[in-house]
KEROTOR-741800 format. One record per residue (C-alpha): residue in one letter; x negated, y, z negated. Coordinates in steps of 0.2 Angstrom, whole numbers, padded with zeros to 4 digits, always signed. Each point is the difference from the previous one (the first is absolute). Last residue first. Layout:
AXYZ...
END
This chain:
X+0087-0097-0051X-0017-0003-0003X-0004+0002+0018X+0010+0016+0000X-0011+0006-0014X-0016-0002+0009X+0006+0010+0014X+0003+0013-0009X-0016+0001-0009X-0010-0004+0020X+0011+0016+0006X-0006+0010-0012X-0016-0004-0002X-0001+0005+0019X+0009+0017-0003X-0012+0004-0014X-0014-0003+0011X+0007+0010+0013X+0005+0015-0009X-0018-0002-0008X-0006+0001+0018X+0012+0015+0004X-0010+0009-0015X-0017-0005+0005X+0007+0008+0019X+0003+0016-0009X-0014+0001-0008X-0010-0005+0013X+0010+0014+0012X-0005+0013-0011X-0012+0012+0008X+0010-0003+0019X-0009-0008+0013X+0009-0014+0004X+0017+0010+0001X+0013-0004-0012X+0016-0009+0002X-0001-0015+0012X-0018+0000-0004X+0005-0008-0017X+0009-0015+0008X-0017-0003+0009X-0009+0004-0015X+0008-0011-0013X+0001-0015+0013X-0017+0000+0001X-0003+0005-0019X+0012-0016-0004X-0010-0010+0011X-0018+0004-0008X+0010-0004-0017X+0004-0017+0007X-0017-0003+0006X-0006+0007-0017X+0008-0013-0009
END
């Protein structure tokens, strides 16, 4: 579980930097926030999924 996490906050911080300098105060709330984004996306997606295989 935390590898996956660990990947999520990877991914989080590289799509985050796009935005928002490294250095800014709140750049890990912002990056928390696009890691939720990205959690919620990923859960998403596997819900979807699921009910097409059903289907």
């Amino acid at each position: 579980m935390s590898v996956i996490l660990r990947i999520l906050f990877l991914l989080a911080g590289a799509i985050t930097a796009l935005f928002v300098a490294r250095d800014a105060l709140n750049f890990g709330i912002i990056q928390t926030f696009v890691a939720v984004l990205l959690v919620t996306a990923v859960l998403g997606v596997g819900s979807l999924w699921s009910l097409r295989r059903k289907t």
